[in-house]
MDAnalysis code that builds the backbone (N, CA, C; Angstrom):
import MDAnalysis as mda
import numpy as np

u = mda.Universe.empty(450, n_residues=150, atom_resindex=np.repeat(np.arange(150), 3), trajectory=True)
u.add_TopologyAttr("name", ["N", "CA", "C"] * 150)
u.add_TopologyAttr("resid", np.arange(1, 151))
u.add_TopologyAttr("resname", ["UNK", "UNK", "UNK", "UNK", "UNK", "UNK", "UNK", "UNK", "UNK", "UNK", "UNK", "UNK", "UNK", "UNK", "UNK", "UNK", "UNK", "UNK", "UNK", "UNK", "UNK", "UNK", "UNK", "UNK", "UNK", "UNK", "UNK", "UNK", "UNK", "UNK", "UNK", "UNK", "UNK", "UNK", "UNK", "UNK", "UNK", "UNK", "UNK", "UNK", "UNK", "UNK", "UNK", "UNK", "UNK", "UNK", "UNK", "UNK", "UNK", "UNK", "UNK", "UNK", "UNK", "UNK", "UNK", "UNK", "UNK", "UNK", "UNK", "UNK", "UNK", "UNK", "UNK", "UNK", "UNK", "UNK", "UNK", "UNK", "UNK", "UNK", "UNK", "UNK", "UNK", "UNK", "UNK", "UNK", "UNK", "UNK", "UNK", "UNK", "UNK", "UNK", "UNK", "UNK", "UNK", "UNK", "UNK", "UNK", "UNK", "UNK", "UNK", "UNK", "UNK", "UNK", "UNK", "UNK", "UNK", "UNK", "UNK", "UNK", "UNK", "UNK", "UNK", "UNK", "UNK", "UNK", "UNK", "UNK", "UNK", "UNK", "UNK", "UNK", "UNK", "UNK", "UNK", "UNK", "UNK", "UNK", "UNK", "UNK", "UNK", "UNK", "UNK", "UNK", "UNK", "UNK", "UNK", "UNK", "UNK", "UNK", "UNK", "UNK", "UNK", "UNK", "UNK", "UNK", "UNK", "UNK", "UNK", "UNK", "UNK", "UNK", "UNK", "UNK", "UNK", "UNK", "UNK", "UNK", "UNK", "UNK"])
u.atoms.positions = np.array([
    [-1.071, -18.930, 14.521],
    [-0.754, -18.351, 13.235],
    [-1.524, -19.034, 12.112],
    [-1.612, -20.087, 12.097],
    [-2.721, -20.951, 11.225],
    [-4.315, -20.121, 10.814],
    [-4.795, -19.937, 11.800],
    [-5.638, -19.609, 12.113],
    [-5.655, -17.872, 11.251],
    [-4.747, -16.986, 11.640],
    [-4.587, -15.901, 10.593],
    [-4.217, -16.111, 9.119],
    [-3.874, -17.242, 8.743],
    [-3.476, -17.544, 7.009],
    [-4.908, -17.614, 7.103],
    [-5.503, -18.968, 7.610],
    [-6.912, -18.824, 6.971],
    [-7.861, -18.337, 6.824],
    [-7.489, -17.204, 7.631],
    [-8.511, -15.508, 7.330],
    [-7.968, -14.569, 5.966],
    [-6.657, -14.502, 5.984],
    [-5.689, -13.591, 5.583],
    [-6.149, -13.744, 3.935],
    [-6.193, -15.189, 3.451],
    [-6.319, -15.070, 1.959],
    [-7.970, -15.603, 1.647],
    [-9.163, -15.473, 2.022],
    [-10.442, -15.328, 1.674],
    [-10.383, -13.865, 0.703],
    [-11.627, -14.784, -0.110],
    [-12.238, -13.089, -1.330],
    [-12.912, -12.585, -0.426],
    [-12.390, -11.594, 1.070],
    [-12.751, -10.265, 1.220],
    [-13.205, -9.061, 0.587],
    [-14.628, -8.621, 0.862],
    [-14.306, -7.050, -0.234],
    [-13.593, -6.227, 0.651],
    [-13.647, -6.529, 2.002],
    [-12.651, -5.098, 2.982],
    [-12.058, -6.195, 4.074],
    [-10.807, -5.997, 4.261],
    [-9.469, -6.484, 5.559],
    [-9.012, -5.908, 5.814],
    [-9.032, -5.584, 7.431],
    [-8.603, -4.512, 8.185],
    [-7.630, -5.424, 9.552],
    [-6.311, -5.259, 8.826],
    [-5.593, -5.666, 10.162],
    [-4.483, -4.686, 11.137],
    [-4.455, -4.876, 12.360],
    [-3.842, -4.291, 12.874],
    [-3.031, -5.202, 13.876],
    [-1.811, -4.753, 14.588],
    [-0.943, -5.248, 15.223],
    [0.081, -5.520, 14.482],
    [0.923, -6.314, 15.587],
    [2.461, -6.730, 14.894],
    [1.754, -8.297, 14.794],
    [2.371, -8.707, 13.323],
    [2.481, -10.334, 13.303],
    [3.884, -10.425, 12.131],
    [4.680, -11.084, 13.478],
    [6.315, -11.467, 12.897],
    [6.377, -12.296, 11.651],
    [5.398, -12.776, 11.382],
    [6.139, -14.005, 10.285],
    [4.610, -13.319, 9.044],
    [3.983, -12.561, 8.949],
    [3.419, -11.857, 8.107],
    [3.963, -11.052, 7.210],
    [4.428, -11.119, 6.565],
    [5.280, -10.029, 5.380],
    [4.654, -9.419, 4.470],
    [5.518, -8.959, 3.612],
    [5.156, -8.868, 2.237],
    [4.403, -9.888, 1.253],
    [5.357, -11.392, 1.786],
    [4.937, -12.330, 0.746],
    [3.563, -12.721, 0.426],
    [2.946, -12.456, 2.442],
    [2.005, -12.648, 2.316],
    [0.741, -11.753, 1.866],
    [0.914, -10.378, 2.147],
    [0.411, -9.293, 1.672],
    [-0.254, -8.980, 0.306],
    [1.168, -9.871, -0.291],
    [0.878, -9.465, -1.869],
    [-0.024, -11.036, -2.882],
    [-0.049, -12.114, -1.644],
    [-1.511, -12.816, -1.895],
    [-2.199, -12.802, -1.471],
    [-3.219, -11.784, -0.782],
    [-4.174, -11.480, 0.019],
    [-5.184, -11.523, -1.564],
    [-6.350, -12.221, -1.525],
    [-7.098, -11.943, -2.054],
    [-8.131, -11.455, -2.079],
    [-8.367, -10.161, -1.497],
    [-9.130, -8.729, -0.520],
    [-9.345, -7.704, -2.009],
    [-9.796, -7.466, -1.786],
    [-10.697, -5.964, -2.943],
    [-9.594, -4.566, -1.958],
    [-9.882, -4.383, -0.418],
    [-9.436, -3.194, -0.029],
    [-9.151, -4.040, 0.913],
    [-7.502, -3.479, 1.270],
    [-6.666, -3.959, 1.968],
    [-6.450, -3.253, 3.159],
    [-6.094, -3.016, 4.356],
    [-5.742, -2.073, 5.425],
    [-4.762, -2.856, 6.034],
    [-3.846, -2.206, 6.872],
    [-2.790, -2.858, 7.414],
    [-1.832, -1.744, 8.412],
    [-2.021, -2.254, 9.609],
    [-1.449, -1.216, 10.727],
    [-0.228, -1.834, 11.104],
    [1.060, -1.027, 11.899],
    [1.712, -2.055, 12.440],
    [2.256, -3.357, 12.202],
    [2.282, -3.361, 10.878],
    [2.999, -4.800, 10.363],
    [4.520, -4.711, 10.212],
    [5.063, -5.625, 10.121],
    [6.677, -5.548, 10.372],
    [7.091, -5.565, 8.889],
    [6.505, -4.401, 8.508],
    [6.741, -4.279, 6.912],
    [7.536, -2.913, 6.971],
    [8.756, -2.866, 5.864],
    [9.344, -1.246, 6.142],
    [9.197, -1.140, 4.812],
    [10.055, 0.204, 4.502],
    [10.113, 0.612, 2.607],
    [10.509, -0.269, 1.796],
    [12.038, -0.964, 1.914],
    [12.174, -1.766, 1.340],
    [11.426, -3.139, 0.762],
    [10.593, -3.613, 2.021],
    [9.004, -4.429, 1.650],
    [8.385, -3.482, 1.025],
    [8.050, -2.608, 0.543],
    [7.069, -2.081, 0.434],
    [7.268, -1.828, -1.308],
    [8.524, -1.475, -2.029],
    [9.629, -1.221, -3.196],
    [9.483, -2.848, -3.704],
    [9.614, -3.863, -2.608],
    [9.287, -5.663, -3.569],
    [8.158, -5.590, -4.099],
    [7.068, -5.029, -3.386],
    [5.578, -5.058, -2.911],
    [5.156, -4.460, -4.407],
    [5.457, -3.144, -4.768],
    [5.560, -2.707, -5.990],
    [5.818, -2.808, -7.845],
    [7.280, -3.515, -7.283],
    [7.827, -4.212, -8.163],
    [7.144, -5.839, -8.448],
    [6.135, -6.261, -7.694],
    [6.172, -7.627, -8.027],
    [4.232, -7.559, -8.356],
    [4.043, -6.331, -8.154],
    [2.433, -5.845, -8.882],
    [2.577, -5.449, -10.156],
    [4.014, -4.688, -10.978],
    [4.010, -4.382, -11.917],
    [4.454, -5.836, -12.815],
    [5.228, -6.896, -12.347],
    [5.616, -8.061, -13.132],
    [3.861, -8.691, -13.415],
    [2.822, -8.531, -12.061],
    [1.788, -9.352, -12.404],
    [1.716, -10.522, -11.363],
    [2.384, -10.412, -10.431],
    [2.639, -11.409, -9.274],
    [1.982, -11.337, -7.976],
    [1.421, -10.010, -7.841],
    [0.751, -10.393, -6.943],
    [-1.186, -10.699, -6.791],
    [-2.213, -10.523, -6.316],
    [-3.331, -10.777, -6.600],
    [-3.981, -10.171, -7.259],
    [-4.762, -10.277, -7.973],
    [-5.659, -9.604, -8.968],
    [-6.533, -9.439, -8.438],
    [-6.961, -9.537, -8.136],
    [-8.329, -8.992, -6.860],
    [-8.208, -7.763, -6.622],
    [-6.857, -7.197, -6.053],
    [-6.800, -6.588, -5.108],
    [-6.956, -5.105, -5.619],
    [-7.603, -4.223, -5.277],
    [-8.017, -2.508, -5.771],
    [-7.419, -1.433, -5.128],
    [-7.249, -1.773, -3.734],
    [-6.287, -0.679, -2.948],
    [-5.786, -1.523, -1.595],
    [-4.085, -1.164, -1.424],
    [-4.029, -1.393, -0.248],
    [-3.534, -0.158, 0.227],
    [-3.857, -0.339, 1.537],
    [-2.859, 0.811, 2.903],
    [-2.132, 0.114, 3.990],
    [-0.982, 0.787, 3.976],
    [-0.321, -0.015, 5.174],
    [0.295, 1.217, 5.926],
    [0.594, 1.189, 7.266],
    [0.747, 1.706, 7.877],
    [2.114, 1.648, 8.407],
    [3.150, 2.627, 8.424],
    [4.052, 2.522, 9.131],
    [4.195, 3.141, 10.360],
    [5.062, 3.244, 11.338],
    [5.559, 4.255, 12.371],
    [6.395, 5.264, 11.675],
    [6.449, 6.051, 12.110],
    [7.744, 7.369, 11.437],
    [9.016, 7.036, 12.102],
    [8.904, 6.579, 13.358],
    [10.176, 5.993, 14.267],
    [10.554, 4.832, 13.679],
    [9.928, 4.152, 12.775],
    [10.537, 2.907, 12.152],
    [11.043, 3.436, 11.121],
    [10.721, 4.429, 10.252],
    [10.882, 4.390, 9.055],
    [12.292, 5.337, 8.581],
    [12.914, 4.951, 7.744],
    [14.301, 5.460, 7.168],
    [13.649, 6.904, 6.772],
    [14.412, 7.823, 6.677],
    [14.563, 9.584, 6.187],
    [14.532, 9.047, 4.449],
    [13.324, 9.959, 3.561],
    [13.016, 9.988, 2.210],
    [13.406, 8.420, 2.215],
    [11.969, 8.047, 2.877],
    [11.672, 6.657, 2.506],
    [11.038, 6.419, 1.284],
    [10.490, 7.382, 0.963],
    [9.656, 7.463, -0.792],
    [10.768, 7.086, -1.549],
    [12.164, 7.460, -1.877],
    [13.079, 7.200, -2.684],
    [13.272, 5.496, -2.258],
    [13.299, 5.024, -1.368],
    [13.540, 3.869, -1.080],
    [12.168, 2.950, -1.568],
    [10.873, 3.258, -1.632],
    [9.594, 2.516, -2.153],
    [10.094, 2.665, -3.404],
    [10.259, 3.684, -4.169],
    [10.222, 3.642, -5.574],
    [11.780, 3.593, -5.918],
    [12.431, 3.240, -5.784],
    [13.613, 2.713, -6.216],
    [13.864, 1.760, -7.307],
    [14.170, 2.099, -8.423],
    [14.296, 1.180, -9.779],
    [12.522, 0.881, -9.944],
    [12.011, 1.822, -9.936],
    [10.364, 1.804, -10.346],
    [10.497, 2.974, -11.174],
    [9.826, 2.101, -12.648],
    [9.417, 3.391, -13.483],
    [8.414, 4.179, -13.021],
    [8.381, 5.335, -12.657],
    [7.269, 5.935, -12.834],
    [7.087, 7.345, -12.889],
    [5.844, 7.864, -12.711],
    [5.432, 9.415, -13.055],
    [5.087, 10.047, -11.797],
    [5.590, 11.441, -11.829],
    [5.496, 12.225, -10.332],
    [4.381, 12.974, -10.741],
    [3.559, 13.016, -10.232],
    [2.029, 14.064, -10.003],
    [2.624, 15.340, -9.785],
    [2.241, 16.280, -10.513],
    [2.673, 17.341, -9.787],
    [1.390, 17.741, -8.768],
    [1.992, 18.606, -7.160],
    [0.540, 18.642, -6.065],
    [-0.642, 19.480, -6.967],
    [-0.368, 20.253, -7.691],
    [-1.910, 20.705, -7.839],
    [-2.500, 20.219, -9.094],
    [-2.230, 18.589, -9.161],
    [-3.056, 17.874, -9.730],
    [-3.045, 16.544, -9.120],
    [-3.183, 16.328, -7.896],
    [-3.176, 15.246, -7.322],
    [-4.555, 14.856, -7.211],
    [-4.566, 13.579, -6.737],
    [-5.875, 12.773, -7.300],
    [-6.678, 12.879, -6.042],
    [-8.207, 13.397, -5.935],
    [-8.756, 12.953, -4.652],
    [-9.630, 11.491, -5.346],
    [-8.603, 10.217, -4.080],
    [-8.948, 9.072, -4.502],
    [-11.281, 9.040, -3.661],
    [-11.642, 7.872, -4.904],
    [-12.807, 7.974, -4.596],
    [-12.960, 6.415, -3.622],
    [-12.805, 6.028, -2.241],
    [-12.536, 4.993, -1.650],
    [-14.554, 4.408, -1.562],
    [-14.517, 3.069, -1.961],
    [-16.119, 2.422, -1.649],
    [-16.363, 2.350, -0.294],
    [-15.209, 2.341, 0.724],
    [-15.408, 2.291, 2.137],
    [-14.686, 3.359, 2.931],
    [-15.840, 4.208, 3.623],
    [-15.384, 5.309, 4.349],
    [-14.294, 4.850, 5.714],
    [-12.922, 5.645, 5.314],
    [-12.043, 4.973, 6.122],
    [-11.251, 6.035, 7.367],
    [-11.111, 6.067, 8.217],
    [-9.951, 7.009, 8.801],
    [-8.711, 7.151, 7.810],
    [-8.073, 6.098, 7.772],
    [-6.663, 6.214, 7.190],
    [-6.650, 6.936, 5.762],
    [-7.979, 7.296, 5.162],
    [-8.111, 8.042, 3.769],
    [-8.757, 9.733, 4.044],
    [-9.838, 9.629, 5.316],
    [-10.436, 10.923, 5.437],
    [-8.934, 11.794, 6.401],
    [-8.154, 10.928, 7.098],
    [-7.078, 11.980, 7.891],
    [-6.016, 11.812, 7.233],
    [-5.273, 13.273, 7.117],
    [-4.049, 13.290, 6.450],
    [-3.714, 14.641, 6.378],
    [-2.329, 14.980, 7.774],
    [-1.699, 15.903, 7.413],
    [-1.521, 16.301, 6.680],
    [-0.814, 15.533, 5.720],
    [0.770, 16.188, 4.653],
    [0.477, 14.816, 3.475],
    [0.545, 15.310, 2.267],
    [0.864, 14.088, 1.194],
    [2.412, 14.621, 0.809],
    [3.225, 13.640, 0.664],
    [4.282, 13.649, 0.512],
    [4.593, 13.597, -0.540],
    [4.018, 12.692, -1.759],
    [4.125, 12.828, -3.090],
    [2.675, 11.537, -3.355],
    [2.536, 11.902, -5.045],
    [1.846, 10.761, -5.373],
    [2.197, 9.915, -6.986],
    [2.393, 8.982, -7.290],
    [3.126, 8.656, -7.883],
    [2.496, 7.660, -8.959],
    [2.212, 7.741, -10.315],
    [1.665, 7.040, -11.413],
    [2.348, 5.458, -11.687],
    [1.865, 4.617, -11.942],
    [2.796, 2.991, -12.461],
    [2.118, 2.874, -13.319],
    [2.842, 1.771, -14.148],
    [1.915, 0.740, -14.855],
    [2.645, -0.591, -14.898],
    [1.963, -1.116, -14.818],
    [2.473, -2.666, -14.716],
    [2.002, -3.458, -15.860],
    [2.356, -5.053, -15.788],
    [2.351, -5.962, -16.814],
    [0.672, -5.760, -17.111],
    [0.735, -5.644, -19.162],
    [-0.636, -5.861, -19.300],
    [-1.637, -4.183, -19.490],
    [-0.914, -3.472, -19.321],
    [-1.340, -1.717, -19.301],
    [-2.043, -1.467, -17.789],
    [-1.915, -2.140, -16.585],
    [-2.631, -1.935, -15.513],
    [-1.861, -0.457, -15.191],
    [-2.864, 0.267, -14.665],
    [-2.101, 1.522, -13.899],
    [-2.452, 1.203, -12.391],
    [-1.639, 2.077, -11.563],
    [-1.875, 2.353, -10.278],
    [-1.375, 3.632, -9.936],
    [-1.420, 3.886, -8.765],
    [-1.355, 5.221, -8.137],
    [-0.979, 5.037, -6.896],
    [0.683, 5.291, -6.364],
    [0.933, 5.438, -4.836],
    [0.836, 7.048, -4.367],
    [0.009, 6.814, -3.287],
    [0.567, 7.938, -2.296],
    [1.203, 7.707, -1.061],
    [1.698, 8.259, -0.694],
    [2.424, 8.630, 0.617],
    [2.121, 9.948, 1.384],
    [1.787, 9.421, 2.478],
    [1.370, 9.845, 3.115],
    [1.299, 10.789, 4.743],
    [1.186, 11.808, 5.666],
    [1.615, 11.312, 6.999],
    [0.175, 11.931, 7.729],
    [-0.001, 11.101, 8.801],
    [-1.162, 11.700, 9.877],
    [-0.443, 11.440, 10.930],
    [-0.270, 12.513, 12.115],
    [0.745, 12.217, 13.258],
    [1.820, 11.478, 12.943],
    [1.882, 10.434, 14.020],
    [2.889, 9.515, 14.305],
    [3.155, 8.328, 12.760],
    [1.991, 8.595, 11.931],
    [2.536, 7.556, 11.259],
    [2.860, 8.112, 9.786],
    [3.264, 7.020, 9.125],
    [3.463, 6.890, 7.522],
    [2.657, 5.984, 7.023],
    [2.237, 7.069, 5.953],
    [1.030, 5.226, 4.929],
    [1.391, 5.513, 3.723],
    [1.779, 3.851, 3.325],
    [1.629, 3.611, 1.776],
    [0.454, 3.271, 1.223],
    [-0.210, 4.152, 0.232],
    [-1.386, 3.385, -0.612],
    [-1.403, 3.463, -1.721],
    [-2.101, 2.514, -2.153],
    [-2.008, 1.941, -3.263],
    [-3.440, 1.616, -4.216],
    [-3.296, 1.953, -5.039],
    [-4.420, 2.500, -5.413],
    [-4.331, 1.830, -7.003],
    [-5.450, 0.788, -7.378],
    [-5.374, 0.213, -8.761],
    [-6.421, 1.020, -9.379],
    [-5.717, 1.108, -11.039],
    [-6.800, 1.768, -11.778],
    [-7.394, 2.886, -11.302],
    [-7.080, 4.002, -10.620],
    [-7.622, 5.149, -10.364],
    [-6.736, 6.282, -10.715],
])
């Protein structure tokens, strides 16, 4: 596990992890100091994901960071898990036929495939930063992304 911290927080411009790692969270997620974030299979659910949110709009987590994606299972994930990410989050609902096609610097699967957008959702955080969640589904999974300044 040593050995993944000292990958985990380098100025990456792109981190692409996949698998389960138990003692990887949120906490650590949200000091990744990565430009574009990816993340499969982490033992992260909505409720991580609603801290994850809330602690980008206080200004707490890295400044670096421009977009993350994380990946859930649909078998992990609670029914209108979106209400559970944005829970006590101010924010603005997109209506769909003005949703954003995000412009990503790195051509990705997890951005070119996508069933269904579920909603997409405006912030702003400490300082006038905006962001932009979507939610997402392709098959079997759920993705949160996150999207600064776009």
């Amino acid at each position: 596990m040593e050995y993944i911290h000292s990958v985990l927080f380098q100025n990456y411009d792109y981190l692409k992890l996949a698998g389960r790692f138990e003692l990887l969270g949120i906490g650590a997620v949200k000091n990744m100091n990565s430009k574009i974030i990816e993340i499969a299979n982490l033992e992260i659910d909505a409720p991580d994901l609603n801290v994850f949110v809330q602690e980008w709009m206080d200004g707490t987590t890295s400044a670096r960071m421009e977009t993350i994606t994380i990946t859930l299972q649909k078998w992990e994930t609670v029914e209108f898990y979106e209400l559970v990410v944005l829970d006590q989050i101010p924010h603005k609902v997109v209506p769909r036929d003005r949703f954003k096609e995000f412009q990503m610097p790195i051509d990705t699967d997890s951005w070119k495939n996508v069933d269904r957008i579920v909603g997409q959702y405006e912030i702003e955080g400490e300082y006038e930063r905006k962001a932009t969640i979507q939610l997402d589904v392709y098959g079997n999974e759920v993705r949160f992304k996150f999207v600064v300044g776009q």
